[in-house]
Backbone as a printed PyTorch tensor [residue, N CA C, xyz], in Angstrom:
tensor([[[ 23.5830,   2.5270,  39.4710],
         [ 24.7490,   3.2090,  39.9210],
         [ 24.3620,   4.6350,  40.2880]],

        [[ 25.0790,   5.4230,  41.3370],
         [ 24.5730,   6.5950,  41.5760],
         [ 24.8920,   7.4500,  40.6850]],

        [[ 25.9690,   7.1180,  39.6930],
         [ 26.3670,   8.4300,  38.9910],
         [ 25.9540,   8.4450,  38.2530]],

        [[ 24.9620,   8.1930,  37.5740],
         [ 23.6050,   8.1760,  36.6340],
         [ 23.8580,   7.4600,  35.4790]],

        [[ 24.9990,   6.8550,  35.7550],
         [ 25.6470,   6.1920,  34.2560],
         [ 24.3900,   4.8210,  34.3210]],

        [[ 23.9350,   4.2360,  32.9390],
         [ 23.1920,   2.9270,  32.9790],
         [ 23.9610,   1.9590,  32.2890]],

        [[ 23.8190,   0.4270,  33.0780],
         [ 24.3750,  -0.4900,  31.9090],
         [ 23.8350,  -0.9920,  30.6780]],

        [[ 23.7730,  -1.3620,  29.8650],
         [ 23.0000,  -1.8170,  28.8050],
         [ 23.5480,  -3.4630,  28.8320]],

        [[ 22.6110,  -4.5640,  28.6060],
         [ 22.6300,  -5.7450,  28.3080],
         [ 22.3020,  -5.8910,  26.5700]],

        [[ 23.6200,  -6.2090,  26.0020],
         [ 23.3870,  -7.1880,  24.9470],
         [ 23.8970,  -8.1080,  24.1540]],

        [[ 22.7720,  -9.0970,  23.4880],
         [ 22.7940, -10.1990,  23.4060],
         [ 24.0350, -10.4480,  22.7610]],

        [[ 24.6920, -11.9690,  23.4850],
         [ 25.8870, -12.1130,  22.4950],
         [ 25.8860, -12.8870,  21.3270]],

        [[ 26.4530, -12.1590,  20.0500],
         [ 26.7390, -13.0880,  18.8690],
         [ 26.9370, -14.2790,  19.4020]],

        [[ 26.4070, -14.6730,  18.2980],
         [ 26.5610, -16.4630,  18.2840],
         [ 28.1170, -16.7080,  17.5950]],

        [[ 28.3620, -17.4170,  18.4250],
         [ 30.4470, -17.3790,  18.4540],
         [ 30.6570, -18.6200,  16.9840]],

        [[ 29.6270, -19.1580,  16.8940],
         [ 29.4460, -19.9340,  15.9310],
         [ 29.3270, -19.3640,  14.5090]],

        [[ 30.0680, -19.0650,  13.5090],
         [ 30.2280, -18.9120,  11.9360],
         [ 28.9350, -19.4440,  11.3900]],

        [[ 28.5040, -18.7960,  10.9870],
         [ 27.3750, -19.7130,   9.9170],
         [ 27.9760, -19.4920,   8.4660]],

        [[ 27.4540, -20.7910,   7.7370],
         [ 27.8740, -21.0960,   6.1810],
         [ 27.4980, -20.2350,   5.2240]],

        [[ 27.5430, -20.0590,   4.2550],
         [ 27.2840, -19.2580,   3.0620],
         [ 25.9980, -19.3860,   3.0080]],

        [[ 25.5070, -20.2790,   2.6220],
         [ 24.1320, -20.3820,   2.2010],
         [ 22.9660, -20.1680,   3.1180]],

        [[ 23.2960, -20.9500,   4.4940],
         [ 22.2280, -20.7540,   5.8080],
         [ 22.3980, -18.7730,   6.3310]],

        [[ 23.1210, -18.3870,   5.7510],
         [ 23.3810, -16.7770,   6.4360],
         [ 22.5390, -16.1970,   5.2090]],

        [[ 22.5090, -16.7730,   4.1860],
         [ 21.7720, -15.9090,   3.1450],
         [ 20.7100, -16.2480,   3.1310]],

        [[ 20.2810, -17.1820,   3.8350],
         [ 18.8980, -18.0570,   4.1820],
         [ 18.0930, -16.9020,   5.5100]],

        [[ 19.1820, -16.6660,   6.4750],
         [ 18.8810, -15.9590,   7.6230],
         [ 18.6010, -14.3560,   6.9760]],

        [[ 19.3370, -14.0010,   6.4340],
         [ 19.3250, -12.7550,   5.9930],
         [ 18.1830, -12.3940,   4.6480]],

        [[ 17.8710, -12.9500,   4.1670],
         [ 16.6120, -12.6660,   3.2380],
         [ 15.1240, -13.1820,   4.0090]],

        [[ 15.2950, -13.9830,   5.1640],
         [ 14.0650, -13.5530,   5.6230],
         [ 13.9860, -12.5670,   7.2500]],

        [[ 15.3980, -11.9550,   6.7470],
         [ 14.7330, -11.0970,   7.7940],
         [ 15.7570, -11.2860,   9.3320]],

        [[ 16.0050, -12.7180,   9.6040],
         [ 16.7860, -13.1250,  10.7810],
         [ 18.1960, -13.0820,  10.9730]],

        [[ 18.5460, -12.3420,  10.0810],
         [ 20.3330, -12.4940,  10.3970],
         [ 20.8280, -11.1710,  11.4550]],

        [[ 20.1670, -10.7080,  12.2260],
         [ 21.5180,  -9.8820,  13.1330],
         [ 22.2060, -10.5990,  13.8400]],

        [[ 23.4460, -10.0620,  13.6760],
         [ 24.7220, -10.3050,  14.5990],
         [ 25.0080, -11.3380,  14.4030]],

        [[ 25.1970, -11.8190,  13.1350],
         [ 25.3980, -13.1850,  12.7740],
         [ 27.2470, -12.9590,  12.1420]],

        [[ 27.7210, -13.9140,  12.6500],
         [ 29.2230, -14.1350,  11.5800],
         [ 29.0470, -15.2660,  10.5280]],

        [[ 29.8880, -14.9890,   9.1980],
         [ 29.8950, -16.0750,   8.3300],
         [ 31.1400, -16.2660,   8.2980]],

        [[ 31.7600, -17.7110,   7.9070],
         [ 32.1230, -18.2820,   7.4430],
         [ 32.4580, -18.0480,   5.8670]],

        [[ 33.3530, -17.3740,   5.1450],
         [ 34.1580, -17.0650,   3.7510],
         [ 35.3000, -18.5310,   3.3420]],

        [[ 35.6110, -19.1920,   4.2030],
         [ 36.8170, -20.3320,   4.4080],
         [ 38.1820, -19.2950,   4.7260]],

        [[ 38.9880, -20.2740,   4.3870],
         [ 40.1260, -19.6840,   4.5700],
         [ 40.8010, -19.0030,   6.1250]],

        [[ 39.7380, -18.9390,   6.9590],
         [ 40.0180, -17.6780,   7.9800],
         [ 39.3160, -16.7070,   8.2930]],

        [[ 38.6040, -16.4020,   6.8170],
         [ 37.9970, -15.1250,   6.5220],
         [ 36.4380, -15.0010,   6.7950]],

        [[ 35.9560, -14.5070,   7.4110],
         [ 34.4270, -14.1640,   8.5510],
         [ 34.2540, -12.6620,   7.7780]],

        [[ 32.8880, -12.9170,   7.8850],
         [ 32.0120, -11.6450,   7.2280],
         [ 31.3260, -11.2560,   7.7300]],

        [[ 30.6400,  -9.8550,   8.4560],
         [ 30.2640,  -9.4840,   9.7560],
         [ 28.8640,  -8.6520,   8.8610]],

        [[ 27.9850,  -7.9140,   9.7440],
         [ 27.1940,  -6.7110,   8.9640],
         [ 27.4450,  -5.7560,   9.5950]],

        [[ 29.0220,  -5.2440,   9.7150],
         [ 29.3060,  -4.2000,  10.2420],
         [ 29.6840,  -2.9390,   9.4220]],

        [[ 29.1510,  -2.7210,   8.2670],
         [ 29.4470,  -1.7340,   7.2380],
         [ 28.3760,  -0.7520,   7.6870]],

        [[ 28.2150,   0.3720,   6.7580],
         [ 27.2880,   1.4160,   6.8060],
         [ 25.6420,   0.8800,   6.7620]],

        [[ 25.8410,  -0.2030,   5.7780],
         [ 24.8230,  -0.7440,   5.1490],
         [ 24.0960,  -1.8870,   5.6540]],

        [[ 25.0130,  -2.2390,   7.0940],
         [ 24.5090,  -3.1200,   7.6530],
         [ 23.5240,  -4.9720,   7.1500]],

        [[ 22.8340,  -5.4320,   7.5860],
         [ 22.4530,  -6.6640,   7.1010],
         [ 22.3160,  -6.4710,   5.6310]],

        [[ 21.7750,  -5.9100,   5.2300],
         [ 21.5560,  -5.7170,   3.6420],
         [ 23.1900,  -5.4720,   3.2780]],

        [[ 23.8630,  -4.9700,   2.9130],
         [ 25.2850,  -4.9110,   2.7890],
         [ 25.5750,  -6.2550,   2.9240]],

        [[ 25.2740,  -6.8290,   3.6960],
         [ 25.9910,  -7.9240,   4.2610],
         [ 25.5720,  -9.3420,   3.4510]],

        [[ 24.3080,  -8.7620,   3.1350],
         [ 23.3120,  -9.8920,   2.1800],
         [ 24.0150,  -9.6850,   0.7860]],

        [[ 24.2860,  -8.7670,   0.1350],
         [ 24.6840,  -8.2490,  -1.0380],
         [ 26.0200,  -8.9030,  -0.9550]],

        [[ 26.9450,  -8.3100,  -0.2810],
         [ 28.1580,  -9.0990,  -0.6730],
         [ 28.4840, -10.2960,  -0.3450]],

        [[ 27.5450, -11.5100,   0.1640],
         [ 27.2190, -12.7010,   0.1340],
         [ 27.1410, -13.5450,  -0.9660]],

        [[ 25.7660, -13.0350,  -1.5430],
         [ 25.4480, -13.0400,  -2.8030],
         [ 26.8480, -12.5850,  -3.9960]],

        [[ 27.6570, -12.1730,  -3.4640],
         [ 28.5580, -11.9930,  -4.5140],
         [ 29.4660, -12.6240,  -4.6740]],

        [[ 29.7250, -13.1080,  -2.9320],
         [ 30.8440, -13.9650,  -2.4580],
         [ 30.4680, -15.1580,  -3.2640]],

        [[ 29.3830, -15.7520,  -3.2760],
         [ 28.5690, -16.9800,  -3.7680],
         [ 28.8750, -17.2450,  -5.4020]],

        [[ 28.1500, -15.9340,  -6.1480],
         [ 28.3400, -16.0220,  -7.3000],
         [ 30.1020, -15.8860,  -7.7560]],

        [[ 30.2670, -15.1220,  -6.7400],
         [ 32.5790, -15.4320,  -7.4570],
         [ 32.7190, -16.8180,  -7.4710]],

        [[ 32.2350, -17.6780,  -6.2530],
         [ 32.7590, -18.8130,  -6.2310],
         [ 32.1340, -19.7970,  -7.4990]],

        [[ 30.7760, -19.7600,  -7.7260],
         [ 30.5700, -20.6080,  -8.6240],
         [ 31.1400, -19.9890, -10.2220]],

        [[ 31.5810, -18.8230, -10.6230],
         [ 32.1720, -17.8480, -11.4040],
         [ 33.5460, -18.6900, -11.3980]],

        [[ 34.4890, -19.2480, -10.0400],
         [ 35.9380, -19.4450, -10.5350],
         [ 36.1310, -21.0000, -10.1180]],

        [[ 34.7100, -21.6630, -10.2410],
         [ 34.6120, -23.5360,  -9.9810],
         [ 34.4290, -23.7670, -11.8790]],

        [[ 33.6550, -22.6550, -12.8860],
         [ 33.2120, -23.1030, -13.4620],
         [ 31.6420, -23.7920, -13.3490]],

        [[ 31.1050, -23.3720, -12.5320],
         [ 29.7960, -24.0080, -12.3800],
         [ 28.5120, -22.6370, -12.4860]],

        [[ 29.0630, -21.8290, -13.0520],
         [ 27.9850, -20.6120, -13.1190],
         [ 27.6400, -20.6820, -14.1240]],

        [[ 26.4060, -20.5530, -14.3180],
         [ 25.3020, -20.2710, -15.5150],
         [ 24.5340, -19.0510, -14.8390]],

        [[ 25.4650, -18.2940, -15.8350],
         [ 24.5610, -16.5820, -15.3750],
         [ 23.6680, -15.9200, -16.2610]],

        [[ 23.0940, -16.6910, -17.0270],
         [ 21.4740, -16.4830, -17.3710],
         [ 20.5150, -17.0190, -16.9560]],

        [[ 20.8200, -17.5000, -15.4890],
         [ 19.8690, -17.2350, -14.5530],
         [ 19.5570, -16.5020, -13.4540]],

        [[ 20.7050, -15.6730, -13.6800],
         [ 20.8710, -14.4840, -12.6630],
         [ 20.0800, -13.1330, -13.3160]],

        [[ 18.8820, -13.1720, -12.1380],
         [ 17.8930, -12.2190, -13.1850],
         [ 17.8230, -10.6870, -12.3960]],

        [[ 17.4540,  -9.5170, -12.5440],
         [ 16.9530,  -8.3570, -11.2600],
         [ 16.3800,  -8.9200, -10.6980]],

        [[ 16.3710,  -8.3620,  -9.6250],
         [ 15.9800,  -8.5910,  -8.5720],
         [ 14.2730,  -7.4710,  -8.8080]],

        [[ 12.9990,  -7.9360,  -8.1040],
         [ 11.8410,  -7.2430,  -8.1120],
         [ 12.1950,  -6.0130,  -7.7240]],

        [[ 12.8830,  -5.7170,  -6.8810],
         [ 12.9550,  -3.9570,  -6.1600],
         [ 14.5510,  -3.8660,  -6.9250]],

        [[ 14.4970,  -2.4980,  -6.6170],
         [ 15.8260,  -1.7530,  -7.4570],
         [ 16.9610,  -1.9140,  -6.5780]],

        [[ 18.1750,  -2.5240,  -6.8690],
         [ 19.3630,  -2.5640,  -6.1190],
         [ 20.6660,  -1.5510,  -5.9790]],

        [[ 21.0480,  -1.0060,  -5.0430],
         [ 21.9740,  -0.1100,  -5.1160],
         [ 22.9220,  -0.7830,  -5.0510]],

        [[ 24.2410,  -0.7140,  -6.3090],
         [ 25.2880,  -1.6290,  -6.0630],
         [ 26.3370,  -0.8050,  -6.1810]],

        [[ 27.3850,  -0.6460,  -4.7540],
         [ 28.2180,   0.2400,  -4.6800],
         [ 29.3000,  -0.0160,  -6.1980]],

        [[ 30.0430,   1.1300,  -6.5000],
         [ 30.7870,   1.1370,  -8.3600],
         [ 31.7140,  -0.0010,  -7.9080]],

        [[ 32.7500,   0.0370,  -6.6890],
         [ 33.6500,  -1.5240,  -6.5570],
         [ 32.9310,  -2.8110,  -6.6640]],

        [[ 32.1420,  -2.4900,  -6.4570],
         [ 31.1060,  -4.1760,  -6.8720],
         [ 31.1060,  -4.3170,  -7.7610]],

        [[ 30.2400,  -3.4040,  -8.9130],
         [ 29.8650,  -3.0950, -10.1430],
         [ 30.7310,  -3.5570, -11.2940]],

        [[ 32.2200,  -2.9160, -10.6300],
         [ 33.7540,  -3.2310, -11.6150],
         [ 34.0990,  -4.4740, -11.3640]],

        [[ 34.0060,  -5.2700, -10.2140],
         [ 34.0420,  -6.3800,  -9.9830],
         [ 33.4970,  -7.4570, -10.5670]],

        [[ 32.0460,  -6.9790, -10.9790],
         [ 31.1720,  -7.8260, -11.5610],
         [ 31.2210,  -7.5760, -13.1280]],

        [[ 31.6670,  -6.8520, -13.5150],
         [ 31.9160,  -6.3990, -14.9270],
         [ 33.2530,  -7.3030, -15.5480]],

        [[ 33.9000,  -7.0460, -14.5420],
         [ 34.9930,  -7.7510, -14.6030],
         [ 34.9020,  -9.6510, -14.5430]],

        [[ 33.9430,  -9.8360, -14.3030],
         [ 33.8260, -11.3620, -13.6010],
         [ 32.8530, -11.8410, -15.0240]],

        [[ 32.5530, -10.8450, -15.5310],
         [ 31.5010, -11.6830, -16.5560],
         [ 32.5130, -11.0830, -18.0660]],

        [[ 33.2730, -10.7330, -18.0880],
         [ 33.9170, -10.9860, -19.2490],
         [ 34.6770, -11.5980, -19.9640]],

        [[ 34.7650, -12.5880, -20.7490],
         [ 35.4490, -13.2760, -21.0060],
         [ 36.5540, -13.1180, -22.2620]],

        [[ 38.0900, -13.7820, -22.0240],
         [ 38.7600, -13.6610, -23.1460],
         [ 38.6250, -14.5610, -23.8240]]])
């Protein structure tokens, strides 16, 4: 264009939802940009936070563990640290504090 403006080409999301597990599959080795998930209900989970794919991996992983947390199918002494140090924003934290206490 003459007015010096440029277009940029890019790639389009895949219009396709991926599942819980295959997005956390994509995203821990590395391959998940611009991916949507699948939550059910309606509800799609993007890596559009500050924190981007990692953010996006994290509250996956959380989405995952709530669900097996409110099936009854969690055994969380096998939920160990992780090798590198995790930053877990405090609403997570209370969330998860909250999820492992029992009356």
């Amino acid at each position: 264009m003459s007015g010096g403006s440029t277009m940029r080409a890019h790639p389009a999301p895949d219009p396709r939802p991926l599942g819980l597990d295959e997005a956390i599959r994509l995203l821990e080795s590395g391959q998940g940009q611009d991916i949507s998930v699948d939550l059910g209900e309606g509800r799609l989970a993007r890596a559009d936070s500050a924190r981007g794919s990692e953010g996006l991996l994290q509250r996956l992983r959380g989405h995952k563990m709530m669900l097996a947390l409110a099936s009854g199918a969690a055994d969380l002494s096998r939920f160990s640290i992780a090798p590198r140090s995790l930053t877990i924003a405090p609403g997570v934290q209370e969330i998860l504090d909250a999820a492992t206490q029992r009356d």
